[in-house]
C-alpha positions in Angstrom: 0.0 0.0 0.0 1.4 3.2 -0.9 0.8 7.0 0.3 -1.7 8.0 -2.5 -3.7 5.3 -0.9 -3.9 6.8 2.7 -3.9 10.6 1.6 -7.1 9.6 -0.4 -8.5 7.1 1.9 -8.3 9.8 4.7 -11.3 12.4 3.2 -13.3 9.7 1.4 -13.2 7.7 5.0 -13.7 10.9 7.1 -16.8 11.6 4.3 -18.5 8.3 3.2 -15.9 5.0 2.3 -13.3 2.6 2.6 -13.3 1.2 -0.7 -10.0 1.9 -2.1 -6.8 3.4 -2.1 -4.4 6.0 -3.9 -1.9 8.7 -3.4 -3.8 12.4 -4.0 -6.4 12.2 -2.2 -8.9 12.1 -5.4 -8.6 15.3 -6.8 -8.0 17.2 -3.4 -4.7 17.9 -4.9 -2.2 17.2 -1.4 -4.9 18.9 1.2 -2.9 18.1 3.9 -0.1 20.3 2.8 -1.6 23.6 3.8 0.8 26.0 4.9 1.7 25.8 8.6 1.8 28.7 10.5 3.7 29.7 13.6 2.3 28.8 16.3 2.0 30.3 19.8 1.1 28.5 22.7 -0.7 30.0 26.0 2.7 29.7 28.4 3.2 26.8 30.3 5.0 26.5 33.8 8.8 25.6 33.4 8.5 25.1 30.1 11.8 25.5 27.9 14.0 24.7 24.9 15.5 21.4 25.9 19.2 20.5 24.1 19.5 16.8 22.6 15.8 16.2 23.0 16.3 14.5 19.5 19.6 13.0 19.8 20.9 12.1 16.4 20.2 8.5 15.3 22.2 6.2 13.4 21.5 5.1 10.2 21.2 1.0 10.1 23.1 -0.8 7.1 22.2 -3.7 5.3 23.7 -7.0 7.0 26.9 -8.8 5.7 24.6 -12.2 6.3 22.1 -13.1 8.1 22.5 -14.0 11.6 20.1 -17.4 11.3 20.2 -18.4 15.2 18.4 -14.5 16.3 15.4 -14.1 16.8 15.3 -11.7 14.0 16.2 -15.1 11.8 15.4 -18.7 12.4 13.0 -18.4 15.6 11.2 -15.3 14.5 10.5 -16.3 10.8 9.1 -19.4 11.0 5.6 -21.2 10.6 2.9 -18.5 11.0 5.0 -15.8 11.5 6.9 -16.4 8.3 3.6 -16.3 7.1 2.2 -12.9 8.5 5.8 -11.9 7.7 4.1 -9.6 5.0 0.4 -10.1 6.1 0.8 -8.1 9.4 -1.0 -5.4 10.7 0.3 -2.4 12.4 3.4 -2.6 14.0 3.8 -1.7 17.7 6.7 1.1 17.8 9.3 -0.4 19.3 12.6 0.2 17.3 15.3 2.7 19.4 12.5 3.4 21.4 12.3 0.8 24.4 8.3 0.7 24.5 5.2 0.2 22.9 3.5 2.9 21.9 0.5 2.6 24.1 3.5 3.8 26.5 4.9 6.1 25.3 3.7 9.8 25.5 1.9 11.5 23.0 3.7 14.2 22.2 5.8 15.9 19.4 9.1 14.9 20.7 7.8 11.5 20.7 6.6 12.0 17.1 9.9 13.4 16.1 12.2 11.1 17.6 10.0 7.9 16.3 9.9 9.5 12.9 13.8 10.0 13.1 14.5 6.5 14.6 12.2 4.6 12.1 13.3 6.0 9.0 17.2 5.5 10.1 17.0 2.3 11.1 14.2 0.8 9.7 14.3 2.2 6.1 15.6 0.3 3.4 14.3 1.4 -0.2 15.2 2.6 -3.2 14.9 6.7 -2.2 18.6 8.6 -2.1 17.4 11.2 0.6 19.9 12.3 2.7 18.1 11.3 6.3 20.2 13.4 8.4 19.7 16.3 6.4 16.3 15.7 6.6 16.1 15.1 10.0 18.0 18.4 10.7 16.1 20.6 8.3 12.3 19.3 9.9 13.8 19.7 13.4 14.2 23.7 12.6 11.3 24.0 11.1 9.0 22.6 13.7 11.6 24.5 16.3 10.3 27.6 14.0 6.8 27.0 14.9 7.3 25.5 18.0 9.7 27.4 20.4 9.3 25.3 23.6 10.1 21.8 24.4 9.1 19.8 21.9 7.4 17.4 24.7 5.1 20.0 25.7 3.3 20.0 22.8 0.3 17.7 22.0 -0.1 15.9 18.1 -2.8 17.9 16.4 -3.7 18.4 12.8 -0.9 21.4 12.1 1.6 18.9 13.4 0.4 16.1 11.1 0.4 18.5 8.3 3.7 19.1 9.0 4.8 15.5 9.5 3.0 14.5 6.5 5.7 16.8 4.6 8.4 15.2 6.0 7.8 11.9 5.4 7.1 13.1 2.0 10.1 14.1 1.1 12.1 10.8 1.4 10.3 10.7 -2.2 9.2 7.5 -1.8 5.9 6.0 -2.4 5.9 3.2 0.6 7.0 5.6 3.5 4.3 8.3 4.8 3.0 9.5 7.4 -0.8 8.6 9.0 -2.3 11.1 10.6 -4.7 11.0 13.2 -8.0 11.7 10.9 -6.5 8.8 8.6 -5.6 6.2 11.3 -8.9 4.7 12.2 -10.1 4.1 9.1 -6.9 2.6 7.7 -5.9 0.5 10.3 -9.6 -1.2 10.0 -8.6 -1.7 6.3 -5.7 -3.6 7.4 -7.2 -5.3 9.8 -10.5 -6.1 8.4 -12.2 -4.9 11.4 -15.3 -2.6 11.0 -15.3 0.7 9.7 -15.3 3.9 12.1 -18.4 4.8 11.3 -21.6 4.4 9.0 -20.5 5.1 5.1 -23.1 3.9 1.9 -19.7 2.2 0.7 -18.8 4.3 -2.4 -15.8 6.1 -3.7 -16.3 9.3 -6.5 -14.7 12.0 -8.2 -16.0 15.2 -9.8 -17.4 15.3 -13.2 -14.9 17.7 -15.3 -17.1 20.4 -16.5 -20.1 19.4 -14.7 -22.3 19.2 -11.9 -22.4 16.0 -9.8 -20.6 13.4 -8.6 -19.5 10.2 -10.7 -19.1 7.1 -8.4 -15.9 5.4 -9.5 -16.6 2.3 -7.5 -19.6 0.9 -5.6 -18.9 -1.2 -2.7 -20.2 -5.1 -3.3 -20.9 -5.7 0.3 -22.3 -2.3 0.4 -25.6 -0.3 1.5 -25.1 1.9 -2.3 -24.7 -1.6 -3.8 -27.8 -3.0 -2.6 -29.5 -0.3 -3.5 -29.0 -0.4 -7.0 -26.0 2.1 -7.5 -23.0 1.2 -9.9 -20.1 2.7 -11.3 -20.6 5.3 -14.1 -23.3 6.2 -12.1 -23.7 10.2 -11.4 -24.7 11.9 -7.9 -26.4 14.7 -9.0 -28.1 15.8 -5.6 -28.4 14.2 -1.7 -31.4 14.6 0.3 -32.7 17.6 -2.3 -29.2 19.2 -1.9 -27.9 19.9 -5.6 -24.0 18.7 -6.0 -22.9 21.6 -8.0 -19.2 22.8 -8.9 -17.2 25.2 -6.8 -14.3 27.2 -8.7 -11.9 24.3 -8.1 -11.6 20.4 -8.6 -10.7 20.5 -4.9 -13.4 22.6 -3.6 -15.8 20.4 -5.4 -14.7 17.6 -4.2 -14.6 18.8 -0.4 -18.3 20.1 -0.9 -19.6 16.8 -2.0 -17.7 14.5 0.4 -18.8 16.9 3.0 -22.8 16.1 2.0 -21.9 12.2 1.8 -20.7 12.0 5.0 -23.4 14.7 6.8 -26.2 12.2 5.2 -24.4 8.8 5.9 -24.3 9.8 9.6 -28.3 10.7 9.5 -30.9 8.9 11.5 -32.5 8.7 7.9 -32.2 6.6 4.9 -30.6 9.6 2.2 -32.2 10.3 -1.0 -30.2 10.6 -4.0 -31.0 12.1 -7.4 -29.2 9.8 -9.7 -28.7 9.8 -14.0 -27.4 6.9 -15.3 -26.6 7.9 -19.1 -28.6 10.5 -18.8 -32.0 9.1 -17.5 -32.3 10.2 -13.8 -33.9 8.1 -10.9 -34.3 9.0 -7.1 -32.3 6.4 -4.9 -33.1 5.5 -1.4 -29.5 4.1 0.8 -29.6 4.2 4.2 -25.7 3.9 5.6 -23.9 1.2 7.4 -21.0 -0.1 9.4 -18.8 -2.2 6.8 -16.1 -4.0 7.2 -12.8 -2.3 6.6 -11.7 -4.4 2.9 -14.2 -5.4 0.3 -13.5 -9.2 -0.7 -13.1 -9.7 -4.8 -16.4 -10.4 -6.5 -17.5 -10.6 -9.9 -20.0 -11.2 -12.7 -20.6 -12.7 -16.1 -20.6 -9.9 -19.1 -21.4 -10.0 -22.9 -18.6 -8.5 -25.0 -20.2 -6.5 -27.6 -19.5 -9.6 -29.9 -21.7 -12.1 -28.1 -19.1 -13.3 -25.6 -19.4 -14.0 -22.2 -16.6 -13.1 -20.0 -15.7 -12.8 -16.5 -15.8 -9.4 -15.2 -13.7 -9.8 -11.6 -13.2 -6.9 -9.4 -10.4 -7.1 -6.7 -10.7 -4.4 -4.7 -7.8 -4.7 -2.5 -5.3 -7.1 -1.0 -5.9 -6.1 2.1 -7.4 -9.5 3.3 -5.8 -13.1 4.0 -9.1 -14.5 2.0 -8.6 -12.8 -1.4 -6.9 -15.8 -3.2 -9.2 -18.4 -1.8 -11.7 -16.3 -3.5 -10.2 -15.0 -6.8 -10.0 -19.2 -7.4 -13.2 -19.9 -6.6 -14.5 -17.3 -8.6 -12.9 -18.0 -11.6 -13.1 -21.9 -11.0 -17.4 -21.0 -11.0 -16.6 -18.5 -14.4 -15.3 -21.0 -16.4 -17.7 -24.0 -15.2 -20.2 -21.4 -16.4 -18.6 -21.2 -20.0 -16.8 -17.7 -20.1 -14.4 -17.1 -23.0 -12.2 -14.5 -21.3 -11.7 -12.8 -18.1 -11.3 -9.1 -17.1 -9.6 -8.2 -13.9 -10.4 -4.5 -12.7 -7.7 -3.5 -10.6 -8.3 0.3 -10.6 -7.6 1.8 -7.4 -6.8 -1.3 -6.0 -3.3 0.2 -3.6 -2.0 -3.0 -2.8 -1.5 -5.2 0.3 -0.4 -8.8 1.3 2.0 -10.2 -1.2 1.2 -13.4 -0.3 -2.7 -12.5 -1.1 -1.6 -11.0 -4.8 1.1 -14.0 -5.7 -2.3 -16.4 -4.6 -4.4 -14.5 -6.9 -2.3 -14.4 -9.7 -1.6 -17.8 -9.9 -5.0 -18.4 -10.9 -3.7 -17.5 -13.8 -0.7 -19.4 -15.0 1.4 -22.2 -14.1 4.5 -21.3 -14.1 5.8 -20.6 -10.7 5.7 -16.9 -9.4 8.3 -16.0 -7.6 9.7 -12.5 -6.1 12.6 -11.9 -3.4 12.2 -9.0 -0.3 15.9 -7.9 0.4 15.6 -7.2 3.9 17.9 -5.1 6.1 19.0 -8.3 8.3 20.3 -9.6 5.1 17.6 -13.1 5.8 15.9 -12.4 2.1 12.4 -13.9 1.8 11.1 -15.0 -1.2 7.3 -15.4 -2.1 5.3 -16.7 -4.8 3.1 -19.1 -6.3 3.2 -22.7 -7.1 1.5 -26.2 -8.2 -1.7 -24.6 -5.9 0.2 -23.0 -2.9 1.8 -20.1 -2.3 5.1 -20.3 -1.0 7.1 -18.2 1.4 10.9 -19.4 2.4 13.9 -17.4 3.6 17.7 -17.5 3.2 18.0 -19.0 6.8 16.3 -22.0 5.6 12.4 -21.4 7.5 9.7 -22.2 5.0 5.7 -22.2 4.8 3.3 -23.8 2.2 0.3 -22.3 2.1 -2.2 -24.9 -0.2 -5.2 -23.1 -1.4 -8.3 -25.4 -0.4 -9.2 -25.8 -4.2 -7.2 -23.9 -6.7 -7.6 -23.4 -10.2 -6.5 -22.2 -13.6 -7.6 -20.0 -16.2 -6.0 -20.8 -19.6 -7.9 -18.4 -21.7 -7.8 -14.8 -22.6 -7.1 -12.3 -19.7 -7.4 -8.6 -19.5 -6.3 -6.5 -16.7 -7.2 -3.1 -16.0 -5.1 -0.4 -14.5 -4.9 3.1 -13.7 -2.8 5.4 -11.6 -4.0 4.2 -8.1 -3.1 0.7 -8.8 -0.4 0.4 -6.5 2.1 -2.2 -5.0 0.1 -5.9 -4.9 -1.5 -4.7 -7.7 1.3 -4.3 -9.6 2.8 -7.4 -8.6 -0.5 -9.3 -9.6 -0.1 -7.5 -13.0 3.6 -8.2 -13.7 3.0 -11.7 -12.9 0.0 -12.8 -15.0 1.5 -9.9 -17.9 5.3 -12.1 -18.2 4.1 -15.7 -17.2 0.6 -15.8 -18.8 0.2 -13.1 -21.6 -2.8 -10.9 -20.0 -3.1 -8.1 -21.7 -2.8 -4.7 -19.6 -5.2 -1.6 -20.2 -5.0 1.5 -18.7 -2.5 3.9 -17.6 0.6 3.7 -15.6 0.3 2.6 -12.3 1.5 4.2 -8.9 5.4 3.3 -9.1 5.6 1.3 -5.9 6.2 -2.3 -7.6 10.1 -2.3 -6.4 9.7 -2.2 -2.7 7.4 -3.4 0.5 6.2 -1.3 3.1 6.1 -2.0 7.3 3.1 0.4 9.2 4.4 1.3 13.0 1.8 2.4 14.9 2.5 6.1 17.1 1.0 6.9 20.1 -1.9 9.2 19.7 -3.4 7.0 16.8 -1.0 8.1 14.0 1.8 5.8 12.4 4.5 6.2 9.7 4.8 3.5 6.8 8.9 3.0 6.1 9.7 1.1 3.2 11.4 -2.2 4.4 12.4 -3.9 1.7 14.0 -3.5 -2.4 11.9 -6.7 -4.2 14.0 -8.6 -7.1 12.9 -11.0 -9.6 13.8 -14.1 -10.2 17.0 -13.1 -12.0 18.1 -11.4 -9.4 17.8 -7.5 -10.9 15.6 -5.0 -8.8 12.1 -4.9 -10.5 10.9 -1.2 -12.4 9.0 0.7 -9.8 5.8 1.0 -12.4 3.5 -0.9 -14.6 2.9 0.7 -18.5 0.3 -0.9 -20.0 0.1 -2.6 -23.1 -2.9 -0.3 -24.3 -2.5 3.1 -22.7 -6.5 4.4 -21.6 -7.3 6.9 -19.8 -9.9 6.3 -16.9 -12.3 9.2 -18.6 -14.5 10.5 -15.5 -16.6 12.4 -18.3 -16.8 9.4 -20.6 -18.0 7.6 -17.8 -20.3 9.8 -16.6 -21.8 9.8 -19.9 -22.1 6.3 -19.9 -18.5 4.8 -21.1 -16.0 3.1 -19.4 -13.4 3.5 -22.0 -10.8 1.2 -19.8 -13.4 -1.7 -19.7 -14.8 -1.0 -23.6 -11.2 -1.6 -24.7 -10.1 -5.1 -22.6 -14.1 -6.2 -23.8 -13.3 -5.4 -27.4 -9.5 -7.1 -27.1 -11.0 -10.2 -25.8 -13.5 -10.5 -29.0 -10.8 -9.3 -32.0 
């Protein structure tokens, strides 16, 4: 998961949804990098400048070897915690710091010195930032803003604004910061545990030109879903509110996620005017409590030539069931005759490896494999094999994981893409692009596909994500960081408003030439 997905997840969670992931947040172009002003704080009893409160921190090296008889090798790498070695939630804070960070205070020093201390020794990516320069040129300008000891100030949203700049800068897609409106929500994502609060389970951006709002995704398991709503269609006004444009993208966008989430939190089922090329209907969806990732689902579609295909929609790796049930639904596809199969990974930002290396070898049977060149120097290697996904180290540990029934599609497979497809998903893609000739459709994707990404949780519900690890291929050269499609699309929010989705028209059309 990269840090498009969190900056975007952050308003459409604190607004209406979970349902995917990305970098801007929509079209809110960076909101969280407001300017930050100095600020002055009431005076506080003995409160002064304290010297060394962020000692420097060393940066950690990649390992000669790996030291197999730690705990950081053999012992703490095998059997289920091999397994969860990249299907773990958020990590307690723990590195240089000598607690967990229900213990330690919440407090900007703490902030600072856990942002310092994780990306020195727990970094290890493909970015050429000079740390300690970075470290030295954040610590003056929070000094700037904050003239007292940096422990007697509490976390707050000009703090994360400012935090969110610095992690930034490392210029690397797999480390960010999580800020406190973001945490929540996220951290159910990973952990698949209910949302924060009541959302109708839909993701949108502004039409260009036009009133309304165009839902990019609909939520399967979701109240919008259930009601009828689908992708394409266009929000055009909530409980007799008209969604009309502001002077900016980002304004617009702000003023409609602001009506989402004022009428999913309602005691009353909202009302939405909705045109669906161009023939508008009043919509009834009352909000609900989902769970934080959407499992993959699908359905059987006609290409414009008479062919029925697969059209599967994988949300998000974010859940230790999504190969299980990518197999099973394409093992029910093709009982049920399809002649291709289009995978929609837009906005899909990733998640376990182990769940996209699963997924993917549903589609070929030649064995996927990808190496994570860890700091310790103890390399593990995941993939996909003969119906299990394997994960093994350098120290020897290993796990199958057999999928209960898997299965393999030997037909025609498209995959779509867009910017927002990010990490997993690009692994997914690479794999079933070199080893089983899917076609990719769409636009370049995030630029995350050469690294992993470890969450350590803060105290005061924020975390940073540090890139952990550089992934290789099976020849041993570092993968590119990004996916060009075969067939470059654009995901056209006014085409599909109008009633096209050029991304899926194209792969439909491919799969009946």
């Amino acid at each position: 998961m990269n840090k498009d997905v969190v900056h975007r997840l952050a308003l459409v969670t604190v607004s209406l949804t979970l349902s995917a992931c990305g970098r801007q947040v929509v079209e809110v172009e960076r909101i969280v990098e407001k300017p930050v002003e100095k600020i002055v704080e009431k005076p506080v009893d003995r409160i002064v400048t304290v010297e060394g409160e962020l000692p420097l921190v060393p940066i950690r090296t990649r390992a000669e070897k790996p030291d197999c008889g730690a705990a950081a090798g053999a012992a703490g790498r095998t059997g289920a915690a091999l397994r969860d070695f990249r299907a773990r939630t958020f990590v307690p804070l723990r590195a240089g710091m000598a607690a967990q960070a229900a213990d330690l205070p919440d407090n900007l020093q703490t902030a600072l010195f856990g942002m310092r201390t994780l990306l020195n020794r727990e970094y290890n990516g493909p970015g050429s930032a000079d740390r300690q320069a970075l470290h030295a040129k954040y610590e003056k300008l929070f000094r700037s803003a904050y003239p007292n000891a940096f422990a007697s100030y509490a976390q707050d949203e000009r703090t994360d604004a400012l935090m969110v700049r610095y992690a930034d800068e490392m210029d690397d897609g797999h480390t960010y910061f999580i800020p406190n409106a973001y945490f929540a929500a996220l951290k159910a994502s990973f952990e698949n545990s209910a949302e924060p609060a009541p959302s109708f389970g839909l993701d949108f951006s502004t039409v260009p030109g036009a009133d309304g709002a165009v839902l990019r995704s609909v939520r399967h398991d979701g109240p919008a879903f259930a009601a009828g709503l689908r992708r394409g269609d266009v929000i055009l006004a909530v409980n007799g509110v008209t969604l009309s444009r502001e002077s900016t993208s980002s304004a617009t966008y702000v003023k409609y996620a602001t009506l989402l989430a004022e009428a999913s939190g309602g005691a009353d089922p909202a009302v939405f005017l909705v045109s669906r090329a161009g023939e508008q209907r009043e919509v009834t969806v009352r909000a609900a409590v989902l769970g934080g990732s959407e499992a993959p689902w699908g359905e059987v579609r006609t290409t414009p030539g008479g062919k029925k295909v697969l059209y599967l929609v994988i949300p998000t790796f974010l859940s230790l069931e999504v190969a299980e049930r990518v197999h099973a639904l394409v093992r029910a596809a093709s009982g049920a005759g399809v002649e291709g199969v289009v995978v929609n990974l837009r906005d899909n930002g990733g998640g376990y490896v182990i769940m996209n290396d699963g997924a993917a070898g549903a589609f070929t049977d030649k064995a996927i494999a990808t190496t994570f060149e860890t700091l310790d120097a103890n390399d593990v290697t995941y993939g996909y094999s003969d119906g299990a996904i394997r994960v093994f180290n350098v120290c020897g540990d290993r796990i199958d994981l057999p999928l209960s029934a898997p299965t393999l599609w030997k037909g025609r497979t498209a995959v779509l893409l867009n910017g927002r497809s990010a990490s997993g998903s690009e692994f997914f893609a690479r794999s079933v692009s070199t080893l089983a000739g899917a076609r990719l459709i769409g636009t370049r994707t995030a630029g995350v596909a050469n690294s992993s990404t470890n969450v350590y949780e803060l105290p005061g519900e924020r975390a940073v994500a540090v890139t952990d690890s550089v992934v290789r291929g099976p020849d041993g050269r570092v993968l590119p960081d990004a996916i060009t499609p075969d067939e470059e699309v654009a995901d056209d929010m006014a085409k599909l408003a109008a009633g096209t989705d050029a991304p899926l028209k194209a792969a439909l059309d491919w799969l009946d030439r």
